[in-house]
N, C-alpha and C positions, 0 to 999 in steps of 0.2 A: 229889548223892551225896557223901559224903563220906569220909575213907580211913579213919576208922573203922568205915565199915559195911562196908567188905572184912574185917575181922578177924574170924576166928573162934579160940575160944579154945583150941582145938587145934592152933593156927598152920594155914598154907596146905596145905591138901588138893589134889591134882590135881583132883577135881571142881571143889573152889571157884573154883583157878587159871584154866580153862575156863569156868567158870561167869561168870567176870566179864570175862574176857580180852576179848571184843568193846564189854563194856558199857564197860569201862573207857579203851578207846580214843577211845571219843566221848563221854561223861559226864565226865569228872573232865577240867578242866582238861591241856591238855599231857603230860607225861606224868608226872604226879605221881602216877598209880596205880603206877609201878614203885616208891614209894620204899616201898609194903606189899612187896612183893617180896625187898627192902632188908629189910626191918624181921622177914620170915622165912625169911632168909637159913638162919638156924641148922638151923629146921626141913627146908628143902629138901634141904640138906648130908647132915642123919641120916636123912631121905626117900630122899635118891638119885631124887629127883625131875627129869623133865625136863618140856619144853614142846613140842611138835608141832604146827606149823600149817600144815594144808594150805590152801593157795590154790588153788583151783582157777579156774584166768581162763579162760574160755572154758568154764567148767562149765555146767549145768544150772541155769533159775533158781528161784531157793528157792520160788515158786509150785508147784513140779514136785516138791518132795523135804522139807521142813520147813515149810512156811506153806502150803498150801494154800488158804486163806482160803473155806470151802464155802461157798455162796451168793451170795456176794460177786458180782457182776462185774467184780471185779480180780483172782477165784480163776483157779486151774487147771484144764486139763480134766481130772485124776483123781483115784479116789476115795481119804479118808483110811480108815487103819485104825487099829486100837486097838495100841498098844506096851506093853511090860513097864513103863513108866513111867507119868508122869500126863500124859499129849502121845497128839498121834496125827500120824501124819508118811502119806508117799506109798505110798502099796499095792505102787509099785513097789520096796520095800524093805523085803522081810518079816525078813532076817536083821535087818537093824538094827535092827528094831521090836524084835527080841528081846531086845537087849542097852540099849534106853533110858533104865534105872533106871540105866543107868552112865554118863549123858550130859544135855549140859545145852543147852538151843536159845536163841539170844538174839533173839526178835523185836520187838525195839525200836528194832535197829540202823538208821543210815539217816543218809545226806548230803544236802545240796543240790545237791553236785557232778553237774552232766548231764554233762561229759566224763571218759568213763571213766579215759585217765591222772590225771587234779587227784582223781578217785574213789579210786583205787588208791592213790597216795600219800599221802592223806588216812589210808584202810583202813591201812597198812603205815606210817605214821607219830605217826597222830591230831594233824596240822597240816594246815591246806589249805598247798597250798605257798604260796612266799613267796621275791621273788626273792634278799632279803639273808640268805639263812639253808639252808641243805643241811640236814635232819632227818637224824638216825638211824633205820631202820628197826628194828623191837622188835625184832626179833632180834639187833640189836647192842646194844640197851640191855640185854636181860639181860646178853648175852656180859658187857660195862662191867659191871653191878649183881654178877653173880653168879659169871659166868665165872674170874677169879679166886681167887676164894673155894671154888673145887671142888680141895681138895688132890689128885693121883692123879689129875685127871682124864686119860683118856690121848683122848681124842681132843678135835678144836676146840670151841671154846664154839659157835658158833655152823656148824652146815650146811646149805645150800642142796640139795637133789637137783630132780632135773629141769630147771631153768631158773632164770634169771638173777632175786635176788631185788633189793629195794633199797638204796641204798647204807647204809655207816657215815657219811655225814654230819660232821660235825662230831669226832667222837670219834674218827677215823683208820681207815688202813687195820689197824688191828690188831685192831678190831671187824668186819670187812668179813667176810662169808661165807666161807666153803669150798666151795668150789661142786662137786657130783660130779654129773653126766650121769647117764641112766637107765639107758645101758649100764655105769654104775660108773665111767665114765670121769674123773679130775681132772682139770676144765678149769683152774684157778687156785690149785694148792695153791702157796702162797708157805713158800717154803724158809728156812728162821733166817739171819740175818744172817748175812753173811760166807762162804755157801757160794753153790758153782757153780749147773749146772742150768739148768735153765728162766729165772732168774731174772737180768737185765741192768740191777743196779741200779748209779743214776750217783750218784756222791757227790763232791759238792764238798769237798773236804777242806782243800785249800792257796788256792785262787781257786774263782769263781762259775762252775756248768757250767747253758749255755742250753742249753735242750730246744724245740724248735720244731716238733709235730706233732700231731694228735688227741686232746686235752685235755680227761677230762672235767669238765663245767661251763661249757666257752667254746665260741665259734664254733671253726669247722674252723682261724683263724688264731690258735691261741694261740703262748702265748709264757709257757714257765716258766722259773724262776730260782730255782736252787739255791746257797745262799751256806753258807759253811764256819760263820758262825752259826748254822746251823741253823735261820731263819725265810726262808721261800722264798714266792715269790709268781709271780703266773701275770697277766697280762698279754693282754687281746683285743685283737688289731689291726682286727676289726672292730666292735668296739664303744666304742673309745681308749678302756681302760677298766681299772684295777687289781681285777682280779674277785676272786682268793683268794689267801690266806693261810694259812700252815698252819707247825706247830713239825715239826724232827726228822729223818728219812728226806726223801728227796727224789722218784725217781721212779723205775719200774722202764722199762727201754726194750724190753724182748723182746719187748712187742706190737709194737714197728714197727721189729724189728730189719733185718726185708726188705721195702721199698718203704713204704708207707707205712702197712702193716698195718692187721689188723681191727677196728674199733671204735676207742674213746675210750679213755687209760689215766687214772687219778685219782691223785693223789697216796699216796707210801708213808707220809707221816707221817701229824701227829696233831694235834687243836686249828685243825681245818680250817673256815674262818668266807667266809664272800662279801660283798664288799662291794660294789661297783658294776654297775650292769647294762648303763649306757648311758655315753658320754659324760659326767664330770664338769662339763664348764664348757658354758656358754649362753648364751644374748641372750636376756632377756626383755621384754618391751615395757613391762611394769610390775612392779612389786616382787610383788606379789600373785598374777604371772600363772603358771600351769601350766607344771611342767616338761616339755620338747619331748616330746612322743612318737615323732616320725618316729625311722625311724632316722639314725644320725648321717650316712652317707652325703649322705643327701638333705638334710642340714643346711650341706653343704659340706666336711664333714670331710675329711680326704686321709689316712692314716697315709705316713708317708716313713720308715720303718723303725726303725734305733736305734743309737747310736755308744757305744765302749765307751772307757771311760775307763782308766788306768795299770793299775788292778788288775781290770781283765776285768770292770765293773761295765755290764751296761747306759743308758743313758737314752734313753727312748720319744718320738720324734720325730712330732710330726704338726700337719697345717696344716689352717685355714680361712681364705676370702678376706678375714678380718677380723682374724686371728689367726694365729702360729706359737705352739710349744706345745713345752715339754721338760720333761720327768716323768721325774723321777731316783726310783723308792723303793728304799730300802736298809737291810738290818737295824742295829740302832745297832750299832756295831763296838766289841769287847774282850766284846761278853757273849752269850751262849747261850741259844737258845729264848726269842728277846729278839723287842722291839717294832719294828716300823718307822718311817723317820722319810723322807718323802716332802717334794721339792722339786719346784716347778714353775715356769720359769722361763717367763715369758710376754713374745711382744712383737709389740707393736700394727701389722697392714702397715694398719688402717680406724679406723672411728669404734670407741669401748670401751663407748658408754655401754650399760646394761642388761648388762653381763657381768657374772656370777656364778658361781660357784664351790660345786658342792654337795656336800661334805662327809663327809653321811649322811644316810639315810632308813631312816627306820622309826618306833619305839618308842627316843624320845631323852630322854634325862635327866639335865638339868646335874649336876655333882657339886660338893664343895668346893672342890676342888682346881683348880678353874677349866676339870675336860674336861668331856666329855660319854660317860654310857654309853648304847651302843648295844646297841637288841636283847636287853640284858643279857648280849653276850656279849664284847664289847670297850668300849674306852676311845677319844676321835679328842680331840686337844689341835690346836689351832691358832696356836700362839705368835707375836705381831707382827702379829694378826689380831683381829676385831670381830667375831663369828661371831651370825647373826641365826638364830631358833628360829621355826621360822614352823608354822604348818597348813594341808597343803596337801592335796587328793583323800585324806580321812579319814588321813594319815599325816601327820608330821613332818618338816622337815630342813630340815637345818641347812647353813647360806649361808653367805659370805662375796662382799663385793663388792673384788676388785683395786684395790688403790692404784697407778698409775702412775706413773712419773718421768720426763717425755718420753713415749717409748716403749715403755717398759721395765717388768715388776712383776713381784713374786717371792710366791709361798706357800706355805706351810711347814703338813706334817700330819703328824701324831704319832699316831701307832695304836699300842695295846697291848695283847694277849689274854693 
């Protein structure tokens, strides 16, 4: 399918909107069907067009209410009836047989996904997930696509009612739902900058402010850092691992303003990217062989906490019986919504041979310039380094093996989104 066959020449119709909204989450490439979306912008605007998608998780299954499949032995037990439209749906839904001619059924839709969360995320993103990469749920890619472009609008681009939908990903908390309960209740209306409320947001303004509590994207032991640069990063102690990055707002702390409060909170900014999931550094037996899967734990790992230097900057300490380890990352300093530039000082208490240093994984792509883009959503430069492009378990990534001196080696990584 392709995004001219979404167009119709009357720009986007709420039927057609509907009509392709499921096809187009799993046909088209990623989410390049939003950029029709984009492209009748104008129309939607003098439309006053919205988008409604009810999920219903724990619903009825579409054998029972739209596909009935008669005869089949994969049908339903009841009977179809005829509708105001060209479809016949479940008997137990005479009113909406009524109203058909004004509705469109997609039964083409369908994943490989047998676990219902990788199903759901997939449904609410059109990506299977993917550990280097947090998607936007569509409802914050219209918000992005559209949501701005509604002058007047007086209420959020994007709301959730009933329950908890999925995140803004990548695009920030500023795409993130509005979430209202079914009693009407706001559970997360986030308040405009600079006001009271509900809202316990930290900002580093003059030095770096550490947040160390229920972080969503990490284990229970994260560890985020908010730098008056405005590029902040979040840090697993159990995974020794730089997991995210993000521009802008830092973090709101009201969820665990008493004890250690409900759930995970996510970052307030924006340009929110993941990049490690496990442990960067390894022993492998051969150049060729499989990055470790255990967890790092059982790999030896230790985390020993973190020591903070003159200007309140963390560096992440941790050991193996073959290794100690310090992981300084820091925004480059004098500039704003700027890149990282990560130091790791390494020294040998064993043998070194087969250490290596993994970089990135994914979808990796030399550049001119001598980086690499990742994912297409960042840039990772290695400078003073030999960074080897290997394939490895149908993905990429990109190594480096430690130069020593004695005991001693240092590496140096340049990230830029």
């Amino acid at each position: 399918m392709s995004l001219s066959s979404l167009a119709t020449s009357a720009g986007m119709s709420r039927r057609h909107l509907l009509k392709h909204l499921a096809a187009g989450a799993t046909l088209i490439p990623g989410l390049q069907f939003l950029q029709n979306i984009e492209a009748n912008a104008a129309a939607l605007k003098k439309n006053n067009k919205s988008c409604i998608l009810l999920w219903m998780s724990g619903g009825p299954p579409t054998i029972d209410i739209w596909d009935l499949k008669p005869g089949s032995k994969n049908g339903g037990e009841f009977k179809p009836v005829s509708t105001a439209g060209d479809l016949q749906i479940s008997e137990h839904m005479p009113e909406t047989a009524k109203i058909m001619n004004h509705l469109s059924v997609v039964r083409s839709m369908s994943t490989r996904e047998a676990d219902h969360g990788r199903g759901r995320y997939y449904m609410h993103t059109a990506y299977v997930p993917n550990p280097t990469v947090i998607h936007p749920t569509f409802g914050s890619v219209v918000s992005y696509e559209l949501g701005t472009k509604r002058e007047g609008l007086e209420i959020p681009s994007f709301i959730s009612i009933g329950g908890p939908s999925m995140g803004p990903g990548f695009l920030g908390m500023m795409h993130a739902p509005f979430t209202v309960g079914n009693n009407g209740e706001i559970r997360n209306a986030a308040l405009p900058e600079g006001l009271g409320g509900s809202v316990i947001e930290l900002r580093p303004d003059e030095r770096p402010v550490i947040y160390r509590n229920f972080i969503e994207g990490l284990s229970p032991r994260g560890i985020a850092v908010g730098y008056p640069e405005k590029a902040n990063i979040a840090w697993d102690a159990n995974r020794f691992s730089l997991t995210l990055l993000w521009h802008g707002r830092f973090i709101d702390a009201a969820k665990h303003w008493e004890g250690r409060g409900p759930g995970f909170q996510g970052p307030l900014g924006d340009h929110l990217i993941r990049l490690e999931e496990t442990v960067p550094l390894a022993f492998l037996e051969a150049a060729d062989a499989n990055w470790p899967a255990t967890p790092p734990k059982e790999q030896g790992w230790q985390f020993k906490g973190y020591r903070l230097d003159r200007e309140g900057r963390p560096h992440f300490l941790a050991q193996h019986p073959r290794l100690r380890v310090e992981d300084f990352p820091e925004p480059f300093k004098g500039q704003t919504d700027t890149g990282v530039r990560r130091q790791l000082q390494l020294e040998a208490t064993g043998p070194t041979e087969g250490l290596w240093f993994r970089a990135a994984v994914g979808q990796i792509e030399p550049q001119p310039d001598g980086s690499f883009l990742v994912n297409g959503l960042y840039r990772v430069k290695l400078p003073g380094s030999e960074p080897v492009l290997r394939e490895s378990q149908g993905k990429r990534e990109l190594l480096v093996q430690p130069r020593f001196t004695g005991n001693k080696a240092r590496l140096v990584q340049e990230i830029d989104w």
